[in-house]
C-alpha positions as CSV (number, residue, x, y, z in Angstrom):
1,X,29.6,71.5,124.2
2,X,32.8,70.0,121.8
3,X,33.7,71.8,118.7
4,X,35.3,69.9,115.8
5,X,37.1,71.8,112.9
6,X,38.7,70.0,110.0
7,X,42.5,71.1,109.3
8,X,45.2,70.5,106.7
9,X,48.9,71.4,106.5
10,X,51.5,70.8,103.8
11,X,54.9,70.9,103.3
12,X,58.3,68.5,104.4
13,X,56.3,67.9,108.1
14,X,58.3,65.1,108.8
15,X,61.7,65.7,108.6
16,X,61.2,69.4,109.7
17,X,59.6,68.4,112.9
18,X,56.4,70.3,112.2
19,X,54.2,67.5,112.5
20,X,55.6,66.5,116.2
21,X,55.1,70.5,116.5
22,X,51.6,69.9,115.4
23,X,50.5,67.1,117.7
24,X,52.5,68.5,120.7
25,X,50.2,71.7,120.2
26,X,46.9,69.6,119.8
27,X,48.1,68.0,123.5
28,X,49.3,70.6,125.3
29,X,45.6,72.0,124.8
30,X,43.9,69.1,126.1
31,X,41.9,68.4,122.5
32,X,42.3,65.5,120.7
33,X,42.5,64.9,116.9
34,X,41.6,61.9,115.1
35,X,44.1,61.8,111.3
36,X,41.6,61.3,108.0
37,X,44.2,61.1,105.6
38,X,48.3,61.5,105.5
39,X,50.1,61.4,102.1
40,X,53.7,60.8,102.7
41,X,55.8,62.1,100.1
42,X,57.7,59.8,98.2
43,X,61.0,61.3,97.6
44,X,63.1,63.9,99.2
45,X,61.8,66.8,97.0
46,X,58.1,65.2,97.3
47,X,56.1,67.2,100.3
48,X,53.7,65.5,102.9
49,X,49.8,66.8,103.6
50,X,48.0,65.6,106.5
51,X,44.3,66.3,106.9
52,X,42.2,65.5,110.6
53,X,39.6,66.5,112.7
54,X,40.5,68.6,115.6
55,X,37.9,68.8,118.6
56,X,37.9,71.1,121.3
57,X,36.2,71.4,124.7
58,X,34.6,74.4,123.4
59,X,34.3,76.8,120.8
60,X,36.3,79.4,122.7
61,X,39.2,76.4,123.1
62,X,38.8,75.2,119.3
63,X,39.6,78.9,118.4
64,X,43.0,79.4,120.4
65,X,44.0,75.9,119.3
66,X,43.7,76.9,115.2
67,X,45.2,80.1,116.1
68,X,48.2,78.7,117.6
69,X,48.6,76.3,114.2
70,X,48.7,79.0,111.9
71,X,52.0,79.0,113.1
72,X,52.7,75.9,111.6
73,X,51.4,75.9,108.5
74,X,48.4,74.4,109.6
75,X,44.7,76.1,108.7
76,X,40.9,75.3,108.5
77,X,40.1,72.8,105.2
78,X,37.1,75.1,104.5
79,X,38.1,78.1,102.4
80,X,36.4,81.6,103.8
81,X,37.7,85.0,103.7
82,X,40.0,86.6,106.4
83,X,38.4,88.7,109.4
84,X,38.2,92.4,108.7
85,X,37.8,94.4,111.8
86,X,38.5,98.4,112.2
87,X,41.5,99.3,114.2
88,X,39.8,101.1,117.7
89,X,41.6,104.6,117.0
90,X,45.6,104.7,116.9
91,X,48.2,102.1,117.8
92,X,44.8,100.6,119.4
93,X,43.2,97.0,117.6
94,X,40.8,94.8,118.4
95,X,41.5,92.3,120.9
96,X,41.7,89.0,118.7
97,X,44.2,91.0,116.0
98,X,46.2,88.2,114.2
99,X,49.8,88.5,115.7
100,X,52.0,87.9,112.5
101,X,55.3,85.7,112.6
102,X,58.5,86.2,110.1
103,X,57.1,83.4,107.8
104,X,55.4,83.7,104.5
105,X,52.1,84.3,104.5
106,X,48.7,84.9,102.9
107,X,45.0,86.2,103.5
108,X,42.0,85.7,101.9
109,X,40.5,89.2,100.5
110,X,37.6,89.3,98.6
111,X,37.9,85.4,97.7
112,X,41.0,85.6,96.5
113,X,44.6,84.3,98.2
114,X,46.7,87.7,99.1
115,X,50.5,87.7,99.6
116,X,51.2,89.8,102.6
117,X,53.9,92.2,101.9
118,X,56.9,93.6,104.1
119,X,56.6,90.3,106.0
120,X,57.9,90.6,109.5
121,X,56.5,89.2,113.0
122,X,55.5,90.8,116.0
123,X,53.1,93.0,113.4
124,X,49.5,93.4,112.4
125,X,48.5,93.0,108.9
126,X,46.2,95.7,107.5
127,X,44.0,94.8,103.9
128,X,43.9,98.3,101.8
129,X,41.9,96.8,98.5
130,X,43.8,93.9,97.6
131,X,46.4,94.6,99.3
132,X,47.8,93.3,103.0
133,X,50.6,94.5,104.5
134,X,52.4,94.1,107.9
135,X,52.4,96.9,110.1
136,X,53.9,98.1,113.5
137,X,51.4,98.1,116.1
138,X,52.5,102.0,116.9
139,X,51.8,102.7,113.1
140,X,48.2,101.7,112.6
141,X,46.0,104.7,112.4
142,X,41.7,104.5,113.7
143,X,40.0,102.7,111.4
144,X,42.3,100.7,109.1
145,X,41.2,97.5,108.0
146,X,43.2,95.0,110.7
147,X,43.1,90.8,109.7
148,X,41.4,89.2,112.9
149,X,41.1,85.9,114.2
150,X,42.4,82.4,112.5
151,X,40.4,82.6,109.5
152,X,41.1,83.5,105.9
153,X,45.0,82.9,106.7
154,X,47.7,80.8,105.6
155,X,51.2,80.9,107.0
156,X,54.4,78.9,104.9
157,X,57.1,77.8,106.9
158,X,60.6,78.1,105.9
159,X,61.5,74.3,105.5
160,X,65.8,74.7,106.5
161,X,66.4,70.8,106.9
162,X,66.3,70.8,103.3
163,X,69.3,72.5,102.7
164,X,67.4,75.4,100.9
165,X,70.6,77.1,98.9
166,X,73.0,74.9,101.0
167,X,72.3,77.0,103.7
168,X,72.3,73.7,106.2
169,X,75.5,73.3,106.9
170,X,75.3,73.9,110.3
171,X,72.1,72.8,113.0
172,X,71.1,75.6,115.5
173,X,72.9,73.1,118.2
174,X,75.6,75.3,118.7
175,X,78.4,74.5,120.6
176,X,82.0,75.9,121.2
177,X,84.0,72.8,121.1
178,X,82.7,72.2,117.3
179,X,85.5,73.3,114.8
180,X,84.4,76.5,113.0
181,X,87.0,77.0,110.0
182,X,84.3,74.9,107.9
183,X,81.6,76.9,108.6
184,X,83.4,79.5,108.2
185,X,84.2,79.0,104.4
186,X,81.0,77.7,103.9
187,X,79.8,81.2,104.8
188,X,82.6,82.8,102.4
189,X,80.5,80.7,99.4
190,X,77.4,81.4,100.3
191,X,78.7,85.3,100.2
192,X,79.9,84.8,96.4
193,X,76.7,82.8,96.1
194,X,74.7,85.5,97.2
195,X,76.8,88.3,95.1
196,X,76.5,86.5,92.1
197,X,73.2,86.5,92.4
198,X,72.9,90.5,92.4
199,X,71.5,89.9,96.2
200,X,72.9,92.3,99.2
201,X,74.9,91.4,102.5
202,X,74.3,93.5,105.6
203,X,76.4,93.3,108.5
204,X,75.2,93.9,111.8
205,X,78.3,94.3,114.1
206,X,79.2,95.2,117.3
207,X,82.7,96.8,118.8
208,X,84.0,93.6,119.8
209,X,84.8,94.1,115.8
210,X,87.3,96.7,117.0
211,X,88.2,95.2,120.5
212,X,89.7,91.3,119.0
213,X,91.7,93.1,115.8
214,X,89.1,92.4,112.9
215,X,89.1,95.9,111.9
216,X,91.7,96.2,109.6
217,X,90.0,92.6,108.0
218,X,86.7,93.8,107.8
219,X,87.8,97.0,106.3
220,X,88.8,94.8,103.6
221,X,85.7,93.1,103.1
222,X,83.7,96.8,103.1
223,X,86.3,98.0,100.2
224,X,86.2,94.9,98.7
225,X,82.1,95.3,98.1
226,X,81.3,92.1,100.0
227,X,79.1,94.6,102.5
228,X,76.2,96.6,101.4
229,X,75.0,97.6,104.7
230,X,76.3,98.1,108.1
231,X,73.7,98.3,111.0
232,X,75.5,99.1,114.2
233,X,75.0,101.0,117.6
234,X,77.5,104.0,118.8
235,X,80.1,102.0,120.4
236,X,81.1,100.3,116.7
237,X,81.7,103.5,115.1
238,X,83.7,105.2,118.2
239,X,86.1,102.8,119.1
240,X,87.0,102.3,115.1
241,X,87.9,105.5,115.3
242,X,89.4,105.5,117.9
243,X,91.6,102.5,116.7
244,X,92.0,104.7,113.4
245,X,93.1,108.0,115.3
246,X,95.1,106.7,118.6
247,X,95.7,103.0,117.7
248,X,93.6,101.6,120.7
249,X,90.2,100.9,121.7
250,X,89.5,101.5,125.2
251,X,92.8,102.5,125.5
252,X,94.1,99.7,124.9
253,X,97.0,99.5,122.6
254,X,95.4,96.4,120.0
255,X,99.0,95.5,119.0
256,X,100.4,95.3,121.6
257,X,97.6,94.4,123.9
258,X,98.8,96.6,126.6
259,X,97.3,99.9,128.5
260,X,98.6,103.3,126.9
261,X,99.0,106.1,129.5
262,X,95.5,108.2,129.5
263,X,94.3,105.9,127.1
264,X,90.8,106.4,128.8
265,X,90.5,109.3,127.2
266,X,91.1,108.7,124.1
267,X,87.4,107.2,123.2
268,X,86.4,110.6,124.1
269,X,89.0,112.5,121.8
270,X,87.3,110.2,119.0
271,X,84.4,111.8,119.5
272,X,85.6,115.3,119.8
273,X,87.1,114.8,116.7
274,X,84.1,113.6,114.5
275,X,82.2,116.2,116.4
276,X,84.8,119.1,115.4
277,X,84.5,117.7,112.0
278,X,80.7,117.8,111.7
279,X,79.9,113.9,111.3
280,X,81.7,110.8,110.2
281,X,81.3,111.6,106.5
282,X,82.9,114.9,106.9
283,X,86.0,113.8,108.7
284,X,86.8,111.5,106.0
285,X,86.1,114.2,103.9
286,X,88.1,116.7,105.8
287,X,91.3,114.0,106.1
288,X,90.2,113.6,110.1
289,X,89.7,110.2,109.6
290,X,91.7,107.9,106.8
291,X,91.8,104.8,108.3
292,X,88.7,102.4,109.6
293,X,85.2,100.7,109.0
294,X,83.5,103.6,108.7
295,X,86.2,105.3,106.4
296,X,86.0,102.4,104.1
297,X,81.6,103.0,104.5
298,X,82.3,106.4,103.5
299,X,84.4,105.9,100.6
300,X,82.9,103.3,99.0
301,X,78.9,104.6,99.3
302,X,78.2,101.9,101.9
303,X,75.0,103.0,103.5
304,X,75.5,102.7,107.5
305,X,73.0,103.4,110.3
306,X,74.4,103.7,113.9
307,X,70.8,103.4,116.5
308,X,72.1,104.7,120.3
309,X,71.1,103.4,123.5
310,X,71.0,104.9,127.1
311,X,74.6,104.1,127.6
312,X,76.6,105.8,124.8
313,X,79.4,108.5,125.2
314,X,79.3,111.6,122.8
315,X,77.2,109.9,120.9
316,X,78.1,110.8,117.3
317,X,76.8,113.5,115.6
318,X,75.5,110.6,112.9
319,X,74.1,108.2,115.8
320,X,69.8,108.3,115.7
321,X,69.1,108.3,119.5
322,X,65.1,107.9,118.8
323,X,64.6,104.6,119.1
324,X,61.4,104.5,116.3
325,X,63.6,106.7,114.2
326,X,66.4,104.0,114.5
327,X,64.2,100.9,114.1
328,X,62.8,102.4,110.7
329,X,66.2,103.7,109.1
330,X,66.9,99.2,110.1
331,X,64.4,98.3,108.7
332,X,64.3,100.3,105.3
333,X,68.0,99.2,105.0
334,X,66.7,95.6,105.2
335,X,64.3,96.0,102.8
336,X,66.3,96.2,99.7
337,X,66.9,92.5,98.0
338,X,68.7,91.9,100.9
339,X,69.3,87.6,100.8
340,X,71.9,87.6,103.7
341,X,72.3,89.1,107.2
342,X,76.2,88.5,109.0
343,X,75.6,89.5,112.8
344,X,78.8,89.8,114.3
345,X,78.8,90.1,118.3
346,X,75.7,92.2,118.8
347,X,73.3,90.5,121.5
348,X,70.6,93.8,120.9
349,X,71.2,94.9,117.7
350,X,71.2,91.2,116.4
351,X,68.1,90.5,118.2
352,X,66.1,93.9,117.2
353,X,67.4,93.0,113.2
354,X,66.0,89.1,113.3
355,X,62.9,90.5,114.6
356,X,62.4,92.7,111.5
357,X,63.4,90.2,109.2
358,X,61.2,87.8,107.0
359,X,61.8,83.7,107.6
360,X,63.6,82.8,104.3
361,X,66.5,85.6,104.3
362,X,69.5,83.7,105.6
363,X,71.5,84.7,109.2
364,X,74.6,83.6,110.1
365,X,75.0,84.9,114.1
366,X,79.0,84.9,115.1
367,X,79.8,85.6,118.7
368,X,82.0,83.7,121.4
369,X,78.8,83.5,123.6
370,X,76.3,80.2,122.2
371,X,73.4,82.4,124.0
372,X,73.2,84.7,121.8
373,X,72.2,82.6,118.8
374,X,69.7,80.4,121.3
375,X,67.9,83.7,121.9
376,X,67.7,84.8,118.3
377,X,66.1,81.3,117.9
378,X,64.2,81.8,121.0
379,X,62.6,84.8,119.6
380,X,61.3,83.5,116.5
381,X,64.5,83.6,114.3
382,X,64.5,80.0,113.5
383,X,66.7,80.4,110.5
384,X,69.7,81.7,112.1
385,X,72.6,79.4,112.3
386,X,75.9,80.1,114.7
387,X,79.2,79.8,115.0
388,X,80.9,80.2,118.1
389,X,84.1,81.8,117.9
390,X,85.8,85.4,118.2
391,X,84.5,87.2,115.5
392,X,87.9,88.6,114.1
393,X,88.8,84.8,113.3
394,X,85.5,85.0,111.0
395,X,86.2,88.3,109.8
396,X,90.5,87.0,109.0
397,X,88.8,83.7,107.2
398,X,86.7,85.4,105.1
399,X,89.2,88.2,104.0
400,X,91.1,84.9,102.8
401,X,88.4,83.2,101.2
402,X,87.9,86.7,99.3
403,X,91.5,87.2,98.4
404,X,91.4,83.5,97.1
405,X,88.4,84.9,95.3
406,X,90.1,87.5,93.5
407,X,93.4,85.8,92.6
């Protein structure tokens, strides 16, 4: 038989294309709704609500269609408390587990409205009291209190038409022909916006950093203190010091932007280096290593996590090769009031940090590829903005803008 439920949903639905979002969902699952009443609001700061009736071939149908909303920012009219099942024994919950996204959210405990802390998607939440907190699938433990269903929860999308903190300068329509210098010192603002402010800037950067000539610019930037964090994979930290020891990166001198004889090797002699030394921190230490985005870390207490993959060299002494180890020394970096994430030329490492991070801290994605911001998008981190260019253009503007700053 048909099932009917009675919905609402709030917000700018209009002009952020969440209503179109809403009725294509309705559609695509073969229900229909009938709209009871739709408040437009009446100027640009004013926010819509649209209530209907949602029916359903079935109850089974009517549950999978809500579920899907919650993404929106739709949910049930009817107030009731979230579903509290026990987690099955470890990394193991029941099958209709609420699958959380990066947005805001809330569940109802006890009869009371519960922010959900450490907000990421791709995670359970788990209640403890009055508490709710998202958690790693691996991490649950048999037992814990796991939010199921549709019910009982309340999900706020970020609304970024409305040039939250003017941080819509840009549409996620990238393209390469578009001219970048703009954006580019629209980023430079919002970086003195967000350091005035007493928020943090993370980096996530790859070694195309190192390979275009942006080191010896984004050195400045580290020294400078416009970089709080840099997340990074092995590659980063060998060839900048390789470029700080031998003056190439790959072997390739990067002034001249010739070969040098046995340049091959000279990646390798990086890491014999560091690894003679003991770690990064010690060849700075030790006068190894003077030069560099990882010397300027090192001096100037800028915390730095290096995750390693299948295909590094060496690695470093200071690169975590356990990939749950890494993702938590990320995500604890993240986690301190940090308002603004730069990804510079990192398809994985950008992509693993937008998964880890909640819907309203800002992304700026820079890389010469367009595809890597689509995916970031793709994979649920709608807030990202591009620019398409070589990142050591990005990293010269912005040394500017902060020189420009200090004069």
């Amino acid at each position: 038989m048909a099932a009917s439920d009675t919905i609402e949903a709030q917000g700018h639905l209009i002009d952020s294309g969440l209503l179109s979002a809403i009725f294509d969902k309705i559609i695509e699952f073969n229900a229909s709704y009938e709209v009871l009443t739709f408040d437009i609001g009446r100027t640009n700061d004013d926010v819509s609500r649209i209530e209907m009736r949602i029916t359903a071939s079935d109850d089974a149908e009517l549950a999978d269609i809500l579920q899907q909303l919650t993404t929106f920012g739709a949910h049930p009219v009817r107030e009731e408390d979230a579903l509290i099942k026990p987690a099955e024994k470890d990394r193991c919950v029941p099958d209709d587990f609420y699958s959380t996204t990066n947005h805001r959210t809330h569940v109802r405990v006890g009869g009371r409205w519960v922010d959900v802390e450490q907000q990421r998607m791709d995670a359970v939440i788990v209640v403890t009291g009055t508490r709710a907190t998202c958690r790693k699938l691996r991490d649950v433990k048999a037992g814990e209190p796991v939010v199921c269903g549709h019910s009982g929860i309340r999900v706020t999308p970020e609304f970024r038409e409305r040039d939250r903190l003017g941080f819509t300068f840009m549409s996620n329509d990238v393209s390469s022909e578009r001219r970048v210098e703009g954006s580019v010192a629209r980023i430079a603002d919002m970086m003195r916006e967000v350091r005035q402010a007493g928020g943090r800037i993370a980096v996530v950067a790859g070694p195309v950093v190192v390979h275009t000539g942006g080191v010896e610019h984004f050195s400045d930037l580290v020294r400078e203190g416009w970089v709080d964090v840099v997340l990074a994979g092995n590659a980063l930290a060998v060839h900048d010091i390789e470029y700080a020891l031998s003056g190439t990166s790959l072997g390739i001198d990067l002034k001249k932007g010739a070969p040098v004889e046995q340049g091959h090797r000279n990646h390798m002699a990086a890491i014999n280096a560091v690894n003679r030394a003991g770690g990064i921190r010690e060849a700075v230490e030790t006068g190894v290593l003077r030069s560099g985005v990882m010397y300027e870390c090192v001096k100037h207490g800028v915390a730095f996590v290096l995750a390693g993959s299948i295909r590094d060299d060496g690695p470093l002494p200071d690169t975590v090769m356990d990939l749950v180890q890494a993702q938590e020394l990320y995500a604890k970096a993240l986690a301190g009031n940090v308002h603004l994430v730069l990804m510079l030329s990192s398809m994985l490492h950008s992509i693993g940090v937008g998964n880890m991070l909640p819907s309203w801290v800002r992304v700026v994605c820079v890389d010469i590829n367009p595809a890597v911001v689509t995916k970031l998008s793709d994979r649920g981190s709608t807030q990202t903005v591009g620019v398409v260019t070589d990142v050591a253009c990005s990293c010269i503007a912005w040394r500017r803008a902060s020189a420009a700053d200090h004069a």
